[in-house]
Backbone atoms as SQL, in Angstrom:
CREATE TABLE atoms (id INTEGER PRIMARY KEY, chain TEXT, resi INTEGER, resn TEXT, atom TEXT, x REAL, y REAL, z REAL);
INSERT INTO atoms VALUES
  (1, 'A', 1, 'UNK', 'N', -16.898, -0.543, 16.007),
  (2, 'A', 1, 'UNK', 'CA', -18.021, -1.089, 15.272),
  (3, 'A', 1, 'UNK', 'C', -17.645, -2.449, 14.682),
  (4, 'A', 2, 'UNK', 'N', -18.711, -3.145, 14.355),
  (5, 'A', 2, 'UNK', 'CA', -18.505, -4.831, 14.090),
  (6, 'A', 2, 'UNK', 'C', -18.511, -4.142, 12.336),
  (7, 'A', 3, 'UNK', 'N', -17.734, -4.338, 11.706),
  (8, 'A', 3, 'UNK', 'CA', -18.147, -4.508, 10.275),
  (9, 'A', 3, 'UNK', 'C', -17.236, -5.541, 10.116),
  (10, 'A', 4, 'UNK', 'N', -18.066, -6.189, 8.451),
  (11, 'A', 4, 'UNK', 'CA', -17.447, -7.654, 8.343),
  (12, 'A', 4, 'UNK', 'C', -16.379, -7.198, 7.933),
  (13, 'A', 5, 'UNK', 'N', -14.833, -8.872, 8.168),
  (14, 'A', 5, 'UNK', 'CA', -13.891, -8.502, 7.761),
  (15, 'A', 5, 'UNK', 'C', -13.812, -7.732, 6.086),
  (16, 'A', 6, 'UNK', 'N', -14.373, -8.183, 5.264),
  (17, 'A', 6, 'UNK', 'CA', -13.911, -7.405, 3.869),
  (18, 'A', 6, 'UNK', 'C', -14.050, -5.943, 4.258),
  (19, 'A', 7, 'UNK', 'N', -14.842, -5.661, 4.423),
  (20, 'A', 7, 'UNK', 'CA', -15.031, -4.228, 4.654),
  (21, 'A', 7, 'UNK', 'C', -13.889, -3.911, 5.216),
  (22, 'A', 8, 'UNK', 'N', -13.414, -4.408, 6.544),
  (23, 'A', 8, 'UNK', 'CA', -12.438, -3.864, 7.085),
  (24, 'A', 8, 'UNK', 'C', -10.832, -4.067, 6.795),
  (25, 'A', 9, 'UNK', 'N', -10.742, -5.207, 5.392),
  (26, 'A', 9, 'UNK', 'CA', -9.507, -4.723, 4.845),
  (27, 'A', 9, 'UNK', 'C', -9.388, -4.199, 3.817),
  (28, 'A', 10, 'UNK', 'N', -10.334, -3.518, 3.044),
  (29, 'A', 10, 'UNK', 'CA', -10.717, -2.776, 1.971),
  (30, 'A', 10, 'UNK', 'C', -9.608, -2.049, 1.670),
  (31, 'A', 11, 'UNK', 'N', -9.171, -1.143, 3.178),
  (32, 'A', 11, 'UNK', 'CA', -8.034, 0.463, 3.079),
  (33, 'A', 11, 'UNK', 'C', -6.750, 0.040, 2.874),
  (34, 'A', 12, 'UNK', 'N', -6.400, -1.826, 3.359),
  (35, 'A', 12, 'UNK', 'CA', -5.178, -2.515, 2.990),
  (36, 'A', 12, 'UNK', 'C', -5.089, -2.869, 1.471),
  (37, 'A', 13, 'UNK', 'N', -6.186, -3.439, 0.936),
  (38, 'A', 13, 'UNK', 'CA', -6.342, -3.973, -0.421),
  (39, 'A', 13, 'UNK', 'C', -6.133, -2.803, -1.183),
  (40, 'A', 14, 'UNK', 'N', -6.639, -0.981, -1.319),
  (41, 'A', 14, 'UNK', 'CA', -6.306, 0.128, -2.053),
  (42, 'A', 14, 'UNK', 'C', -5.137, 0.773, -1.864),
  (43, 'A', 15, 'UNK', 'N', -4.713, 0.534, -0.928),
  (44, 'A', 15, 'UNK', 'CA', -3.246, 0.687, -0.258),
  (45, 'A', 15, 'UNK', 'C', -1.878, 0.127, -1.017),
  (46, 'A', 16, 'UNK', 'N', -2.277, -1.506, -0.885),
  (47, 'A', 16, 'UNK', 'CA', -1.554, -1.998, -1.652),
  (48, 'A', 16, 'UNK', 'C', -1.418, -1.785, -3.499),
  (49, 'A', 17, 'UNK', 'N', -2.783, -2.058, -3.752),
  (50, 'A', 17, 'UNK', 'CA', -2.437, -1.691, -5.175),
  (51, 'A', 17, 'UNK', 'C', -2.175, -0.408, -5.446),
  (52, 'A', 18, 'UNK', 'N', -2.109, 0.505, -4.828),
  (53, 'A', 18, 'UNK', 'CA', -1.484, 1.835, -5.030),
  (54, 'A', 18, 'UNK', 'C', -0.324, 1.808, -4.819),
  (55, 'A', 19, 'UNK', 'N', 0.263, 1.072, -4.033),
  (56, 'A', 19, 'UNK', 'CA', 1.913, 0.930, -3.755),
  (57, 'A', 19, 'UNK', 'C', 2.499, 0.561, -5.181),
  (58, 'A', 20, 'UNK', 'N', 1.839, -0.896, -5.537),
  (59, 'A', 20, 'UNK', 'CA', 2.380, -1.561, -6.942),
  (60, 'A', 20, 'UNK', 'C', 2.566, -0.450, -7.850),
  (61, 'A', 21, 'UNK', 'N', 1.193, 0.091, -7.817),
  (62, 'A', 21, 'UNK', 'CA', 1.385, 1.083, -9.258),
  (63, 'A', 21, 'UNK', 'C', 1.897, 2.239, -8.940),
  (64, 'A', 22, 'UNK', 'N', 2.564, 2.914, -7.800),
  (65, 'A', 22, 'UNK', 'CA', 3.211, 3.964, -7.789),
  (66, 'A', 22, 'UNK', 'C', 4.883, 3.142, -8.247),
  (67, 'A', 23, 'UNK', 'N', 5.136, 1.877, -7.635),
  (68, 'A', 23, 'UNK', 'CA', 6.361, 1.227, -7.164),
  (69, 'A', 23, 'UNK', 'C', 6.783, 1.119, -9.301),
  (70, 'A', 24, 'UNK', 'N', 5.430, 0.457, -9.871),
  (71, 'A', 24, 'UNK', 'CA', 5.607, 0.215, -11.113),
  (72, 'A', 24, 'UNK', 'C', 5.898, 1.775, -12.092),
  (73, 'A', 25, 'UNK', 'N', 5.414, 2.783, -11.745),
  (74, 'A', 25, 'UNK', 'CA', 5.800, 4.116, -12.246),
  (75, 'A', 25, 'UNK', 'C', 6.777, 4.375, -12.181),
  (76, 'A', 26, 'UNK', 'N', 7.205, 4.242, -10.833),
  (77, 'A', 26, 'UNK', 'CA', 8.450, 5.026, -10.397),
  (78, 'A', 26, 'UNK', 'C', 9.799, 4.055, -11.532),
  (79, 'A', 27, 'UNK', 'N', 9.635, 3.041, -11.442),
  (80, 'A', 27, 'UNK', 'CA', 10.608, 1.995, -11.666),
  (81, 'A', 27, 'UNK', 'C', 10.546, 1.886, -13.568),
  (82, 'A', 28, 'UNK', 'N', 9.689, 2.108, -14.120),
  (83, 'A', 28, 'UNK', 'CA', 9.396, 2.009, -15.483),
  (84, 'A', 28, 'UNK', 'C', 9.879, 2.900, -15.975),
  (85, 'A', 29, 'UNK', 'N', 8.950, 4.211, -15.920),
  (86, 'A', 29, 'UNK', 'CA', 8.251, 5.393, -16.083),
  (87, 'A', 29, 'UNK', 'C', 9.800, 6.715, -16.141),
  (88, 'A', 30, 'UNK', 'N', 9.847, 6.895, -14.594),
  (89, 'A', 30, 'UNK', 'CA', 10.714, 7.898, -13.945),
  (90, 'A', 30, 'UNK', 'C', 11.536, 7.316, -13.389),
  (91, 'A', 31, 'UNK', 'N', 12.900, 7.186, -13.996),
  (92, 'A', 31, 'UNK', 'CA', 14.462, 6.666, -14.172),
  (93, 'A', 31, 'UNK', 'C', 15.193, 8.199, -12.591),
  (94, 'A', 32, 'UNK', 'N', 15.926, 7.597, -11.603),
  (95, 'A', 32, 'UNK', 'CA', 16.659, 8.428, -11.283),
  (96, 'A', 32, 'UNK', 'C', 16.235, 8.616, -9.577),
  (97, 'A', 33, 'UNK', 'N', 16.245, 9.870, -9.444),
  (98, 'A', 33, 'UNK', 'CA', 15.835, 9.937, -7.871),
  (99, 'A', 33, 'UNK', 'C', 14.256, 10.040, -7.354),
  (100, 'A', 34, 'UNK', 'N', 13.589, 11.002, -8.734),
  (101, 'A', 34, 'UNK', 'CA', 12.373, 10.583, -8.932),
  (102, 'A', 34, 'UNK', 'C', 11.692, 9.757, -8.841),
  (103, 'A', 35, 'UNK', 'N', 12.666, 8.720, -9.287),
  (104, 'A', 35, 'UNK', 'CA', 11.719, 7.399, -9.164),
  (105, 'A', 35, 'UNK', 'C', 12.288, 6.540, -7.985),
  (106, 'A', 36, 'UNK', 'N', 13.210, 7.218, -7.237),
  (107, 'A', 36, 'UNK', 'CA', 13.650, 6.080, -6.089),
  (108, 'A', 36, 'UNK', 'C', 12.627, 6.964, -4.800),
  (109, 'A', 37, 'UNK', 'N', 12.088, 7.724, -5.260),
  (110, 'A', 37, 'UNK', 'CA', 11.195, 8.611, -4.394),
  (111, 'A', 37, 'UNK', 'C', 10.209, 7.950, -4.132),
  (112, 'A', 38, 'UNK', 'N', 9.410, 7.700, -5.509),
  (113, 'A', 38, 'UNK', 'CA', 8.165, 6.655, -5.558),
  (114, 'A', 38, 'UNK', 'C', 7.988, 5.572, -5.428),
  (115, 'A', 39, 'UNK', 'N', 9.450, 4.570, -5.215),
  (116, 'A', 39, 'UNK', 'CA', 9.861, 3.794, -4.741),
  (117, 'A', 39, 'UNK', 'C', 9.445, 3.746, -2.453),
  (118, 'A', 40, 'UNK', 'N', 10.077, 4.418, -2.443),
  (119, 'A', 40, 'UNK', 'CA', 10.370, 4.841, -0.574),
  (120, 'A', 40, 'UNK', 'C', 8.951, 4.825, -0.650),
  (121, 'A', 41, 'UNK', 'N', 8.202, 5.658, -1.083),
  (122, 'A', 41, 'UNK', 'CA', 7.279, 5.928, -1.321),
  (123, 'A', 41, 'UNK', 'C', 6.094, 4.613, -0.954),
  (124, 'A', 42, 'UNK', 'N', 6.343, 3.981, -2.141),
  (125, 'A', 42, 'UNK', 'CA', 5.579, 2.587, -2.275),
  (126, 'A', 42, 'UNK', 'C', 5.737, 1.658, -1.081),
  (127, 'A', 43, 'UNK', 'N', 7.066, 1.889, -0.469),
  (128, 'A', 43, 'UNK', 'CA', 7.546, 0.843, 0.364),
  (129, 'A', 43, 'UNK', 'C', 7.010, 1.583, 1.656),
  (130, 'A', 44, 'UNK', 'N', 6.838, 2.548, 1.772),
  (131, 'A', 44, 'UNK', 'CA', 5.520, 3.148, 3.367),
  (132, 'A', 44, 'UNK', 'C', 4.298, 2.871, 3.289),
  (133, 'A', 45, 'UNK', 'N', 3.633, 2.513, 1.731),
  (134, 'A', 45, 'UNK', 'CA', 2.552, 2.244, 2.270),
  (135, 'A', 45, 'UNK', 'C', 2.315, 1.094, 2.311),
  (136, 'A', 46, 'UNK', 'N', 3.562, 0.077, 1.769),
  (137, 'A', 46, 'UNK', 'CA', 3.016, -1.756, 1.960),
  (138, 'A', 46, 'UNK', 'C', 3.307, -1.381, 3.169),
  (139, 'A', 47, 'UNK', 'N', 4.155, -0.795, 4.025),
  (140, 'A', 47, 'UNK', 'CA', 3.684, -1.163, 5.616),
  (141, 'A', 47, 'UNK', 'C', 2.734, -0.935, 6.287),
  (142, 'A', 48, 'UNK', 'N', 2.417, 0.757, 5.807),
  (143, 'A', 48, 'UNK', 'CA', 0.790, 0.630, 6.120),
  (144, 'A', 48, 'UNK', 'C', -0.283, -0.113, 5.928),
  (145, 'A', 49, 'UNK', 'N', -0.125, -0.731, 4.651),
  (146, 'A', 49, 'UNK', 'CA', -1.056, -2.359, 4.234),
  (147, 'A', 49, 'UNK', 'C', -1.214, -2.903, 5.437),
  (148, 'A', 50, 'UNK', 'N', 0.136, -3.456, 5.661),
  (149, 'A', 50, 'UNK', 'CA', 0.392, -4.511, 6.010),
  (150, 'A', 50, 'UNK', 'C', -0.004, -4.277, 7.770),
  (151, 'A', 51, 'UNK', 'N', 0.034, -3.105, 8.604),
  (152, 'A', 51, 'UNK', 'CA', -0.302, -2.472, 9.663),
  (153, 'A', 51, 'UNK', 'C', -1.964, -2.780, 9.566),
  (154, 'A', 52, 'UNK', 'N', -2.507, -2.619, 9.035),
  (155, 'A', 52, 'UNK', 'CA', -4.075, -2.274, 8.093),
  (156, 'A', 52, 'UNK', 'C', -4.608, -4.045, 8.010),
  (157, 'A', 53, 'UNK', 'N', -4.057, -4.444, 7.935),
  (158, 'A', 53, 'UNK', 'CA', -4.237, -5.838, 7.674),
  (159, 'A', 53, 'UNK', 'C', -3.958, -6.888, 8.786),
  (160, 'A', 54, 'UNK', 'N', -3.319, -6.468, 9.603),
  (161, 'A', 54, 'UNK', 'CA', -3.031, -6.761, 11.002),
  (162, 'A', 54, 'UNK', 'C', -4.284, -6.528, 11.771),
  (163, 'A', 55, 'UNK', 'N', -4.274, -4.789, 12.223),
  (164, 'A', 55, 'UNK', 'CA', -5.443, -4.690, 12.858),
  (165, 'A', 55, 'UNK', 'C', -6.858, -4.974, 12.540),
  (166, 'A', 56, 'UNK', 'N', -6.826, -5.446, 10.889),
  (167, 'A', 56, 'UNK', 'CA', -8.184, -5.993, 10.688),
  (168, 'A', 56, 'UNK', 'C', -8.416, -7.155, 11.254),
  (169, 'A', 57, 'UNK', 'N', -7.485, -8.022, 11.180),
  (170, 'A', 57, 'UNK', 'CA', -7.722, -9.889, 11.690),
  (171, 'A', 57, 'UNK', 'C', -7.795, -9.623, 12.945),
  (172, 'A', 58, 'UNK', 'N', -7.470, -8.817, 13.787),
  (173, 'A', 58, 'UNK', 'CA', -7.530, -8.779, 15.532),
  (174, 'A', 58, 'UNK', 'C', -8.831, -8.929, 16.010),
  (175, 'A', 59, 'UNK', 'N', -9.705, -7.740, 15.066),
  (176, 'A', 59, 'UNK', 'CA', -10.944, -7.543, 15.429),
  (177, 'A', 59, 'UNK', 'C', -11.939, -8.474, 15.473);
């Protein structure tokens, strides 16, 4: 389907700021392995962003 680009990087843009603020929890918040969890964590979904944000500009 044609939808305009915003629309179609919407799932990169909630993606990302969910990374920050899990990345900012983990790192503030929860000291230890806990937080190197939410860390790994954060850092799978900037690639998914960043995957997400790719296949949007193709289209």
């Amino acid at each position: 389907m044609n939808f305009p680009l915003f629309a179609r990087i919407i799932p990169g843009i909630i993606t990302v700021i969910a990374a920050i603020f899990l990345f900012y929890i983990g790192f503030v918040n929860i000291r230890g392995f806990e937080g190197a969890a939410y860390g790994i964590l954060a850092f799978f979904l900037v690639i998914f962003a960043v995957i997400s944000f790719i296949m949007a500009k193709k289209q």
